[in-house]
C-alpha positions, 0 to 999 in steps of 0.5 A: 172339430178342435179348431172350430171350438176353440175360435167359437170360444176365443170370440168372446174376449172382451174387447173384440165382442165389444168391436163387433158391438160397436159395428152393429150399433154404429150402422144404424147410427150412420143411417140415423144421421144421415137421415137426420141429417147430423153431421157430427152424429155421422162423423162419430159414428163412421170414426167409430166402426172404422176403429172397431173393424181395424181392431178385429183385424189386427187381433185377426179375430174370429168374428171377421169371418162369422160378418162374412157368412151373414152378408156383412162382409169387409167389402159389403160394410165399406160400401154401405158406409159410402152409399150412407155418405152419398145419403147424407150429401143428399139429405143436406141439400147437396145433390145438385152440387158438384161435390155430389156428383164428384163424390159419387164417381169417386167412390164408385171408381174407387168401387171399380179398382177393388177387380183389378187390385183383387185380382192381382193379389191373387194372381201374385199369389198363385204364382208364387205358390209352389208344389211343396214346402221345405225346411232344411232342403237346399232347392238353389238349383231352382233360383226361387225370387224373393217375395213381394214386400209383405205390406202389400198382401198382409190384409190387402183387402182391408188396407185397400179398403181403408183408403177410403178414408180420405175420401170420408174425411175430406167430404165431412169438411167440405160440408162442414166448413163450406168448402168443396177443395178438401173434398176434392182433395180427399177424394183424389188421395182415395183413388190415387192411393188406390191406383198406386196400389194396383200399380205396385202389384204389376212388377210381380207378374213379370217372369222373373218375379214368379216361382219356377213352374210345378214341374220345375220343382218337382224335378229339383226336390227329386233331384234333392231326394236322390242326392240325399238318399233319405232312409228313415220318414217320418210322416204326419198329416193332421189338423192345425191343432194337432202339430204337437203330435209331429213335435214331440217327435222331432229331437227323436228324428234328429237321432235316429241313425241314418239320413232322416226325413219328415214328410208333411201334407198340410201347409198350415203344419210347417208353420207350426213346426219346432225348430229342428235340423232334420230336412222337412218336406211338405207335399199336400198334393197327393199325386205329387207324393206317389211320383216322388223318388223315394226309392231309399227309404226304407222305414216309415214312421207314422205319428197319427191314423189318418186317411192321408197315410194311404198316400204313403202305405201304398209304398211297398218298398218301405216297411210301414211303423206305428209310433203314435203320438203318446202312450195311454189306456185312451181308445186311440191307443188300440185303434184297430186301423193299426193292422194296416202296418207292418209293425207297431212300436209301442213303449213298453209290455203295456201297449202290447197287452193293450191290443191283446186284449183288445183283440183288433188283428193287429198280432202279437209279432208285429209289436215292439217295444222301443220305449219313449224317446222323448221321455229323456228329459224327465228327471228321476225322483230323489226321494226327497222333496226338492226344496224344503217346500215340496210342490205339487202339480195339478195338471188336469186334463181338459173336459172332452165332448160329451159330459162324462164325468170321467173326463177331467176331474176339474168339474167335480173335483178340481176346486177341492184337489186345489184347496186341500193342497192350499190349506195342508198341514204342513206348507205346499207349494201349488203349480196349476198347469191346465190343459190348453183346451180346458174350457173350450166346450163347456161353460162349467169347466171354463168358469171352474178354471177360473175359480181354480186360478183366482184361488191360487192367485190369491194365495200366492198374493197371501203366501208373498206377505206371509211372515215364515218366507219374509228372511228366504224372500229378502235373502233371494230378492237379487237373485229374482231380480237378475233372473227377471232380467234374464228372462227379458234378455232371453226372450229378445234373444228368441224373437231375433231368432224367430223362434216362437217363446211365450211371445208372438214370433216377429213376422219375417215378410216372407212367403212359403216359397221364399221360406222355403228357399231360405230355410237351411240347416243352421246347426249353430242357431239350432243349438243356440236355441235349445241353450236358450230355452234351456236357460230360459226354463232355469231363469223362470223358475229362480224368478219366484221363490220356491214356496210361491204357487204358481198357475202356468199356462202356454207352452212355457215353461213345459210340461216336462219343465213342471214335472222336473219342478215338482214333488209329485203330481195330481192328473186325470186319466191321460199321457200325462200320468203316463209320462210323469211315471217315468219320473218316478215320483209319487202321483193320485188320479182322481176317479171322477166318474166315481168306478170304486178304486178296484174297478178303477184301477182294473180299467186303467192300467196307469193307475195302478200305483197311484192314490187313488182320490174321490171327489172330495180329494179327501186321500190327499193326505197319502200323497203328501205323506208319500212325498215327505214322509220317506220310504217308510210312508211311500207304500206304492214305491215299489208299484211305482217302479214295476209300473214303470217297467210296464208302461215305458220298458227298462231303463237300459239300453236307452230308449233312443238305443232301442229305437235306433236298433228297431228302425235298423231291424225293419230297414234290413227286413225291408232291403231283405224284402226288396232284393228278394223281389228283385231276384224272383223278378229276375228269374220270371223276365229270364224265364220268359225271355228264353225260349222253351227246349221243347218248343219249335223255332218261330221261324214264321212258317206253319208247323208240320204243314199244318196252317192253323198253327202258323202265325198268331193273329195280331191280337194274340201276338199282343197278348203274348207280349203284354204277359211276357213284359207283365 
């Protein structure tokens, strides 16, 4: 749902709405001049929906799809242009000559090889398609071949498509300059092309250019699975959008004590996984799972109630764990779906007396506390502001579903949170960092968004000139200036690596089961990586003086980065405040819906040692205080503090430690459960094995004379059997 509105609001860039312009207008105008007849008219127009249908694809924009769902298709739009050319041919008195009937039987042999060139595409694919997805998994035993060049099935069907335009091109100067030969020649570049095309395919269908079959497979990621003897799972199934949820859990896994695994269902999740060297297997087929061995395991971690955790809940050698993927007052938080686990971790008291109070099953004794791991790279507060201009973060949380104004307060209150900060007393330093979704839904918010950033710009354009900064910004010029430059090295530096920067990470050319193949553990890039985004993080913010605002957006510089950055913090209701809580540092929320600070505060426990701001952002000035004015002016220091014990726990033991002892407790509740079992197992077979002391020998004769107790009937006999082996 998330997805679809995010690409419905993404199709209306500029440049790819006047694309699909062009294409419905150009249409028309080849029909037009063709009828006509006109023959420049037509070569424009043609040129000019074949540049617009090239840019969609190349931006792989949404509308390529929405064409298709009103039967204007790639292969339907390229066919109405060849029968319009065959229109004008006819039009200017051509149809008895023999580029017409040339013309024709080209194009439509041209038409004829798209079948075969489709269908090798496909069968290329399928047979490249393996069962399951890994990272970090040696499969070498299963000799996986490389992949087809990815210039033959990256948008074959367009680039098959397009080759029509030699043809195109050839017959327009025939026409033109009377000519036939370079209509000749044109068309057959088209089919030849297109024969070469169908022919490159065929080596990939030989055996030797296939993955090994399904079960093949299989047995060699069991094979893996009882060699690396995997203990703790992490298992997440999700929509595209929601891969930041397995994400932040993934310098946890790289900690947790043991041998560590994440389980995947999705494809489309393994692409978007950060970097790490845990070993990940993805197995989207829900009867491929249930036969895995994964007998060693003995605690799942579940990110997120979906009803693909079924797949793995059924287990019961494993003991099953809530971790969630953030801690906040949100309904998620307190889903009552949560009482099918054997327990719940949250981070601190809050999250049990959220489901105390909620009242949902989920009981008491299977909370624990463990804290939040990822929360580690928050910095704690000083108490003083970090440079001689404090900064503050704006980082609202985006508008939801519906229109409640309790949602964000960037609809209602974000213009007048942004220019108080702008217009203070006393300079600030303003870094606007949106949520990534904010206005994918509602036009308001979008436009406010927009108004938001253009008065930071344009105060940051102001601040740049301003006389106070000029000695400061004169004396840090070099500093920027080789900072920049960093940057630019280290960003190179990512995309060798193929890591995903704030750049598009470089196409490598391979397919799943090459991936696959080829992604190994590699300790050394993994650790360069995370020195580079490290660097990365430290080069950006010395790139700009520490008194320019700033809007952020994208996954870099992080949220975390931005919190570490800043002097305080202004949010809506969500994991933000939670996180930034742990840094220590003063924050307000804006009651948007407009409870009353009371009703405010009872409702929403993250709130509590906040300022509390109305619409009007008029309290503003008890946050800034807060920030500068010393211990004396931050009255909420010591709510602050107690909060944060509330909502994340102590401080010590880590909260890595607490985690590690938690995954150590349940995995021994689980050998604990799975050799009592053994034993009451072993004593029933026993038992039933052993003949009773009481019970005659059978011996086959009938008992005492008596023929109605002798030999049990054969559906008797199988009764027994099947209860003795039950």
């Amino acid at each position: 749902m998330i997805s679809t509105a995010i690409r419905l609001a993404r199709v209306g860039s500029g440049s790819e709405l006047a694309a699909a312009a062009v294409i419905g207008l150009g249409y028309p105008c080849i029909m037009l001049a063709a009828l006509i007849p006109n023959l420049w008219i037509f070569a424009a127009a043609v040129a000019a929906t074949y540049v617009a249908d090239q840019h969609l694809h190349q931006r792989g924009s949404y509308l390529i799809n929405r064409l298709g769902k009103v039967r204007a298709g790639l292969s339907i739009r390229f066919l109405v242009r060849q029968l319009l050319l065959i229109l004008l041919l006819a039009r200017m008195q051509l149809a008895e000559q023999t580029i017409f009937y040339l013309t024709i039987a080209s194009l439509l042999l041209f038409y004829g090889l798209q079948a075969p060139h489709g269908a090798l595409v496909t069968l290329v694919r399928l047979r490249r398609k393996m069962p399951v997805v890994t990272r970090n998994i040696d499969l070498g035993m299963l000799r996986i071949p490389s992949a087809p060049p990815r210039r033959l099935l990256n948008r074959s069907a367009e680039k098959m498509l397009h080759l029509d335009i030699f043809g195109f091109t050839g017959v327009l100067i025939a026409v033109q300059s009377g000519k036939d030969v370079f209509g000749y020649v044109g068309l057959g570049l088209t089919v030849a092309l297109a024969i070469g095309y169908v022919a490159a395919l065929l080596p990939y269908l030989r055996r030797n250019r296939r993955v090994p079959a399904v079960d093949t497979v299989l047995q060699g990621v069991d094979e893996w699975l009882r060699e690396y003897r995997p203990t703790t799972v992490l298992y997440f199934s999700g929509s595209r959008d929601s891969a930041y949820q397995v994400n932040m859990w993934l310098d946890t896994m790289k900690q947790v004590e043991g041998r560590p695994l994440i389980v995947l269902r999705e494809r489309h999740i393994v692409g978007q996984l950060g970097p790490t060297s845990v070993p990940v297997l993805c197995v989207p087929s829900a009867t491929h799972l249930m036969n895995m061995d994964l007998s060693t395991v003995r605690v799942a971690l579940y990110a997120a109630n979906v009803g693909k955790n079924i797949h793995m809940l059924r287990v019961p050698t494993m003991k099953h764990v809530f971790i969630g993927h953030g801690d906040s007052d949100k309904v998620a938080s307190i889903n009552p779906f949560s009482k099918v686990y054997d327990e719940v971790w949250s981070a601190g008291r809050a999250g049990r007396d959220r489901y105390a109070l909620a009242d949902v099953g989920v009981r008491d004794e299977d909370i624990v506390e463990v804290g939040r791991p990822q929360l580690a790279p928050i910095q704690t507060w000083t108490g003083t502001p970090k440079n001689p201009v404090p900064t503050v973060l704006y980082a609202p949380t985006w508008e939801g579903w519906d229109d409640n104004p309790g949602n964000t307060s960037i609809l209602l209150a974000g213009e007048n949170i942004v220019r108080r900060l702008l217009e203070a007393q006393e300079p600030v330093r303003v870094l606007y960092k949106p949520h990534p979704f904010t206005g994918t839904r509602s036009p308001q918010a979008k436009a406010v968004h927009a108004r938001i950033t253009a008065m930071v710009e344009a105060a940051a354009a102001e601040r740049a000139t301003d006389a106070r900064w000029a000695k400061d910004a004169a004396e840090l010029q070099a500093e920027q200036s080789a900072a920049t430059a960093e940057l630019a090295r280290i960003e190179a530096r990512l995309g060798e690596l193929g890591a995903k920067g704030r750049g598009k990470a470089k196409p490598t050319g391979k397919d799943e089961a090459e991936t696959s193949r080829d992604a190994l553990a590699d300790p050394a890039r993994e650790a360069e990586l995370a020195q580079l985004k490290d660097e990365w993080n430290a080069a950006y913010w010395r790139s700009f003086g520490w008194w320019e605002h700033r809007v952020i957006t994208g996954a870099e510089p992080r949220l975390y980065d931005c919190f570490n950055e800043s002097d305080g913090m202004v949010s809506d209701i969500s994991s933000v405040v939670s996180d930034f809580i742990a840094s220590g540092k003063p924050y307000a929320v804006t009651d948007s819906a407009e409870l009353g600070v009371e009703e405010f505060k009872q409702q929403n426990t993250a709130v509590r040692a906040a300022v509390i701001l109305s619409n009007s952002a008029a309290q503003l000035d008890e946050l800034l205080a807060a920030i500068t004015g010393g211990e004396s002016a931050d009255l909420l220091a010591d709510a602050r503090r107690e909060l944060k014990a509330y909502l994340l726990g102590p401080d010590e033991p880590a909260s890595i430690v607490q985690f590690n002892d938690a995954v150590r407790a349940l995995a021994d509740k689980s050998e604990a459960r799975n050799q009592g079992v053994a034993q009451r197992m072993g004593v029933e077979l026993a038992a039933a094995a052993e003949p009773s002391d009481s019970a005659p020998e059978a011996t086959g004769d009938p008992v005492d004379g008596d023929s109605s107790t002798g030999d049990l009937t054969g559906s008797e006999s199988a009764d027994v059997d099947s209860t003795v082996a039950g």
